[in-house]
ZADREN-35783 format. One record per residue (C-alpha): residue number from 1; x negated, y, z negated. Coordinates in Angstrom, 1 decimal. Each point is the difference from the previous one (the first is absolute). Example, Ala and Ser with C-alpha at 12.3 -4.5 7.8 and 13.67 -1.06 7.14 Angstrom:
   n   east  north     up
   1  -12.3   -4.5   -7.8
   2   -1.4    3.4    0.7
***
This chain:
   n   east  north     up
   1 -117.7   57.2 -102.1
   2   -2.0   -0.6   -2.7
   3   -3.1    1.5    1.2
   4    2.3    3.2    0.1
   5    0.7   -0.1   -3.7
   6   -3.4   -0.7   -0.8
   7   -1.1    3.2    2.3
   8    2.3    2.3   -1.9
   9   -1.0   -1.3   -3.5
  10   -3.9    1.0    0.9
  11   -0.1    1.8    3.4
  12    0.1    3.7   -0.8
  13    0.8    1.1    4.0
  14    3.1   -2.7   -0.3
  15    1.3    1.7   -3.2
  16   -0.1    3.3    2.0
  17    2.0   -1.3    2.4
  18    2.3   -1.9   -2.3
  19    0.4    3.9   -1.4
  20    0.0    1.8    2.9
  21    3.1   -2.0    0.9
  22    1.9    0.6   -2.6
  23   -0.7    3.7    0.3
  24    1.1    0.4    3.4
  25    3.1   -2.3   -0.6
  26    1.5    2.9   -2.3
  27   -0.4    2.8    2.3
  28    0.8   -2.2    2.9
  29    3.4   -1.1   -1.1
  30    1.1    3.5   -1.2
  31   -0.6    1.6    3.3
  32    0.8   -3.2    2.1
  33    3.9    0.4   -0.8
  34   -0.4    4.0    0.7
  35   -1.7   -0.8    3.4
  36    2.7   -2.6    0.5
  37    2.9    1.8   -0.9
  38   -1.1    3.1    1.5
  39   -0.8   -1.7    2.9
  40   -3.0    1.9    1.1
  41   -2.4   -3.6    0.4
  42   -1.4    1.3    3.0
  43   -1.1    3.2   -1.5
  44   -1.9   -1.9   -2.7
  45   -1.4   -1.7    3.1
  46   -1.1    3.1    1.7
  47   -1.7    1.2   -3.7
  48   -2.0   -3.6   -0.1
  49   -1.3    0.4    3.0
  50   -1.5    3.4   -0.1
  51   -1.5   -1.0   -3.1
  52   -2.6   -1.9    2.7
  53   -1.4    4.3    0.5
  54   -0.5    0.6   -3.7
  55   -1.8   -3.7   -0.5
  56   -2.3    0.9    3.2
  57   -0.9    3.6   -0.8
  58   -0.8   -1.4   -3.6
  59   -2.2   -2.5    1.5
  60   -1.8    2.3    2.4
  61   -0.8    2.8   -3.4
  62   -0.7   -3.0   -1.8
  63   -2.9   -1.6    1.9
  64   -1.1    3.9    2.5
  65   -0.1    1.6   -2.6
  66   -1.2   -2.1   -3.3
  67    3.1    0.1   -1.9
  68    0.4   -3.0   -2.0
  69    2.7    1.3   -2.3
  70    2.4    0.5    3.3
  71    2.1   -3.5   -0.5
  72    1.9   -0.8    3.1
  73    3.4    0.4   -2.3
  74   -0.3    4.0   -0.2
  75    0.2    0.2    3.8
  76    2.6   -2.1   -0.1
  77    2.2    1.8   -3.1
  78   -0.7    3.5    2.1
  79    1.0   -1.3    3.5
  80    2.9   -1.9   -1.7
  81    1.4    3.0   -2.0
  82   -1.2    2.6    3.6
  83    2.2   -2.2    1.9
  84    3.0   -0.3   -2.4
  85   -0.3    3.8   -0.3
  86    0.0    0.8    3.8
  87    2.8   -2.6    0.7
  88    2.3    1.2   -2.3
  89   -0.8    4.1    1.0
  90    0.5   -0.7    4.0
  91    3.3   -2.4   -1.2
  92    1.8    2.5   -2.0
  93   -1.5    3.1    1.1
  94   -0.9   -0.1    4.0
  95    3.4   -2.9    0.2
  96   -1.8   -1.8    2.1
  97    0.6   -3.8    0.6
  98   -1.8   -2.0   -2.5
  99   -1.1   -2.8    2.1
 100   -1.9    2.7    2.4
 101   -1.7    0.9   -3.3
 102   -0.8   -3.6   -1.7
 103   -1.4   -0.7    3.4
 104   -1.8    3.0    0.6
 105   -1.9   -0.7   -3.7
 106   -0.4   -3.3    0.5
 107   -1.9    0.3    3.3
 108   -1.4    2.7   -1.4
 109   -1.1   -1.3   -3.4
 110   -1.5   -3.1    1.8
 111   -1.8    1.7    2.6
 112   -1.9    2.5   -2.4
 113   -1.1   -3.0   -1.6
 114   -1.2   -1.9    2.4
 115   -2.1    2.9    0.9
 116   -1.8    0.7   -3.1
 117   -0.5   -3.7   -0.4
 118   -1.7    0.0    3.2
 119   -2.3    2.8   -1.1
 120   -1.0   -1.5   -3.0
 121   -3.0   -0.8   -0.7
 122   -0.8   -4.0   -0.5
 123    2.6   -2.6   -0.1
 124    3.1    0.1   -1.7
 125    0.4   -2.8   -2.3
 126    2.8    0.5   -1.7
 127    2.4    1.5    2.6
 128    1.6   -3.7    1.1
 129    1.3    0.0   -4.3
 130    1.7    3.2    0.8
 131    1.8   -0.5    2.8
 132    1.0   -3.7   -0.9
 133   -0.5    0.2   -4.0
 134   -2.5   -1.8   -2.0
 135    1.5    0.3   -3.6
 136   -3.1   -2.2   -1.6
 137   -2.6    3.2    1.0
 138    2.0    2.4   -2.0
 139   -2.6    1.6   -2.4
 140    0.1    0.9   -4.0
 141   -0.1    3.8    1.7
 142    2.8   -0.8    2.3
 143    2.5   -1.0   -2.7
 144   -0.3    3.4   -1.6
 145    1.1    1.0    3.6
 146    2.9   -2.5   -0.2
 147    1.2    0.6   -3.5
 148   -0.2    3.5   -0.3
 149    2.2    0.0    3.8
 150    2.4   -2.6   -1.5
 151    0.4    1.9   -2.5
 152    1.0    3.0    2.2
 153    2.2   -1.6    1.8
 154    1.9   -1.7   -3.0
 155    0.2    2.9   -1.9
 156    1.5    2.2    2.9
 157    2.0   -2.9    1.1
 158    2.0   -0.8   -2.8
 159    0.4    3.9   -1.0
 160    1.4    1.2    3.2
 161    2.1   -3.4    0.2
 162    3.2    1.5    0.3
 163   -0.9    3.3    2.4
 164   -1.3   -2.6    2.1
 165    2.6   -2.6    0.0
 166    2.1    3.2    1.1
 167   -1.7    0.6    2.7
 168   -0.5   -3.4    1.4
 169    3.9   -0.9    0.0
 170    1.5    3.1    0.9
 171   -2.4    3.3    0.6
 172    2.6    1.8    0.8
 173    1.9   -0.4   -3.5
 174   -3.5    0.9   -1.2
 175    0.2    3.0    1.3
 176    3.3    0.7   -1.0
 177   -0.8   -0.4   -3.5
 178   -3.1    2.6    0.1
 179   -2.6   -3.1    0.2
 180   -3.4    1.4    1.6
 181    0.3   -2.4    2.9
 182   -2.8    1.1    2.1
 183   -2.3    0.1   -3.2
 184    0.6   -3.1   -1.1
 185   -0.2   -1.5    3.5
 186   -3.2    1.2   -0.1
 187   -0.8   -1.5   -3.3
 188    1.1   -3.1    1.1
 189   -2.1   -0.3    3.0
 190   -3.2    0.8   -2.0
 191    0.9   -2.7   -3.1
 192    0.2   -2.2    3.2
 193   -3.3    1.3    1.6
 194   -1.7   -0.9   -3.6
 195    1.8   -3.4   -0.1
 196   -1.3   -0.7    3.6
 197   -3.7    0.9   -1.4
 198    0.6   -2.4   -2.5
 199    1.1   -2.9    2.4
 200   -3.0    0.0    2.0
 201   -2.2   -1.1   -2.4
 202    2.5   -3.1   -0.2
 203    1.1   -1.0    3.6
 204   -1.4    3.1    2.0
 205    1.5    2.7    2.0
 206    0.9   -3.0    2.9
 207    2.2   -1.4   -2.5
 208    1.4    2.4   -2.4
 209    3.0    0.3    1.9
 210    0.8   -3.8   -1.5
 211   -0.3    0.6   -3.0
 212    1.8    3.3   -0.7
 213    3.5   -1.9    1.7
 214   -0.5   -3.9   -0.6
 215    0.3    0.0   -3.3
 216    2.5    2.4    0.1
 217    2.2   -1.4    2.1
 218    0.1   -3.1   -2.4
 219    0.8    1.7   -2.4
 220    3.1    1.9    1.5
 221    1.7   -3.7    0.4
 222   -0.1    0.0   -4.0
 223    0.4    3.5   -0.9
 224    3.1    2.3   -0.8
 225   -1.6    2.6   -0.8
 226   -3.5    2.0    1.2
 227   -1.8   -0.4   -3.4
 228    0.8   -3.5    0.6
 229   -1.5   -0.1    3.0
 230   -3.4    1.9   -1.0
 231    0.3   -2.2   -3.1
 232    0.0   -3.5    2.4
 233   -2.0    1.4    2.6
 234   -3.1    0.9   -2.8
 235    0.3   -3.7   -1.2
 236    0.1   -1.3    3.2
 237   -3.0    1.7    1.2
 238   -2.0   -1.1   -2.8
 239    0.6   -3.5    0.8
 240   -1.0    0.2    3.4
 241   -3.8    1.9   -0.6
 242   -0.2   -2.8   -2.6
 243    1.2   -3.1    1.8
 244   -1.8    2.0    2.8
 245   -3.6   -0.2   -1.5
 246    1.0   -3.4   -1.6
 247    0.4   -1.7    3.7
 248   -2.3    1.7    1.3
 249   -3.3   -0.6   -1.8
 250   -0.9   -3.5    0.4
 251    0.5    0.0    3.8
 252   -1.9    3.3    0.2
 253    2.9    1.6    1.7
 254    0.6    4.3    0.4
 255    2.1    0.4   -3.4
 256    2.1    3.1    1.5
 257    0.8   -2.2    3.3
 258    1.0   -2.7   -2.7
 259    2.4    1.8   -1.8
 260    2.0    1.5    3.3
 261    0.5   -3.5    0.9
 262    1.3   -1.1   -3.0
 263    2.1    3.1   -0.7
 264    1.4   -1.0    3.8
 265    0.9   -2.6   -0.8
 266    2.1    0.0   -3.1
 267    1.8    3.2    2.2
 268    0.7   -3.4    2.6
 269    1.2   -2.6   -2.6
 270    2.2    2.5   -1.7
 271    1.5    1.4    3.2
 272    0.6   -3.9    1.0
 273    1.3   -0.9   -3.4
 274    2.4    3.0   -0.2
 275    1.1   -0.7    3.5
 276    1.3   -3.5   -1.0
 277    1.2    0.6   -3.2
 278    2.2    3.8    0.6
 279    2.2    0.6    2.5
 280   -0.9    2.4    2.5
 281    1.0    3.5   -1.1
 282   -0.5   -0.5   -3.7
 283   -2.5    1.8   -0.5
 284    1.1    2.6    2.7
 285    3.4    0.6   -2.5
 286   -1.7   -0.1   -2.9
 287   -3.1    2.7    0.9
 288    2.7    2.3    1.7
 289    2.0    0.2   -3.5
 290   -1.6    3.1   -1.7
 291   -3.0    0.0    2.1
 292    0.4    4.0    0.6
 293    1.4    3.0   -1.1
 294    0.4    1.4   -3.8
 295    0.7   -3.9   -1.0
 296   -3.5   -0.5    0.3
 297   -1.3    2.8   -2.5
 298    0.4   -1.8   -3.2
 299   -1.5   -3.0    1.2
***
């Protein structure tokens, strides 16, 4: 551990990191408890894994065609935000089943990457820390990514908190009271294509699904309230990239891989600890109580 510290006091790629983290915790937890409430986790798995087209088609421009200032992470923001867009027009529009459609985009998204990658020229280096995260290559470029999408997602987060607490409880109350359901469905889905851009320079687009719900779910066990959650969840998330590079450094071990494992298993130990120290239902009686409905507007 000490050889940690002693990297982040002089190693300017470990202060990235230690930055990066932080970043991504913020958005992270914000649109974590949306994704969780909302319940639309597979939907933010479809978006992750169509990113795989936008980070393979910037790859191929990149090297066929001598474009150096192509990063990887513009693919990925315009398949993230093509796929949130086209979900959420064939959901509300076409009414079509949303699984067909996450799993249509997520084939989709993958296999349009896999086929630029295999046309590009040379050897892609760098496409093993995308798919599985590698938070300690994340460049002094790349965190002007990061922050300026954090701050996207923040800023939009928290100013649309109550339109979209309406419609994750109860749309059709939303709808009732004049709330712009479709468009802020639509909104929602692209603040959670950019937070899924964000996560892959962290844990990578195998493992963003973790944690966008881990944390989350954590959190709800000591929560009343959805701020509260987004509040716990942020916090959370920031001790996990951090004890994630911490425990990872000496043994040389994938950071993003790392931090799954530990986020896993905290989710265990409190699940075990709350399962001997509640009786069953608790939590069932007390999340029931207001959970819906106008109750939940001024919350």
């Amino acid at each position: 551990m000490s050889e940690f510290f002693a990297a982040v006091r002089t190693e300017a790629f470990m202060q990235n990191a230690l930055i990066a983290g932080l970043l991504v915790s913020i958005a992270c937890g914000i649109m974590g408890t949306y994704i969780v409430v909302r319940r639309i986790t597979y939907i933010a798995g479809g978006i992750s894994h169509a990113v795989l087209g936008g980070i393979g088609a910037a790859f191929f421009f990149q090297r066929a065609y001598n474009m150096p200032w192509l990063d990887p992470l513009y693919g990925a923001l315009f398949a993230a935000l093509l796929a949130a867009v086209i979900m959420s027009y064939v959901s509300l529009k076409a009414r079509q089943r949303e699984d067909t459609v996450i799993g249509a985009m997520w084939a989709i998204g993958m296999a349009v990457g896999i086929i630029f990658l295999s046309r590009t020229p040379g050897y892609a280096e760098d496409l093993m820390s995308y798919l599985f995260g590698n938070i300690l290559m994340v460049t002094r470029r790349n965190m002007w990514l990061i922050g300026g999408l954090d701050v996207v997602v923040v800023v939009v987060g928290l100013l649309f908190y109550k339109e979209f607490m309406a419609i994750c409880f109860d749309e059709e109350f939303a709808r009732l009271r004049g709330i712009r359901v479709d468009f802020y469905y639509l909104l929602l889905l692209c603040l959670t294509a950019l937070t899924v851009v964000l996560l892959v320079t962290v844990v990578g687009i195998v493992l963003v699904i973790a944690l966008l719900t881990l944390p989350v779910a954590v959190a709800g066990y000591f929560s009343r309230s959805m701020w509260q959650m987004m509040l716990v969840s942020a916090v959370l998330i920031a001790v996990y990239t951090t004890a994630g590079l911490a425990f990872s450094y000496q043994p040389n071990l994938p950071a993003g891989a790392t931090t799954i494992v530990i986020a896993g298993a905290v989710y265990i130990l409190v699940i075990i600890v709350r399962a001997f120290t509640h009786p069953r239902g608790t939590r069932g009686r007390r999340a029931s109580r207001g959970t819906t409905g106008p109750t939940m507007w001024g919350r």
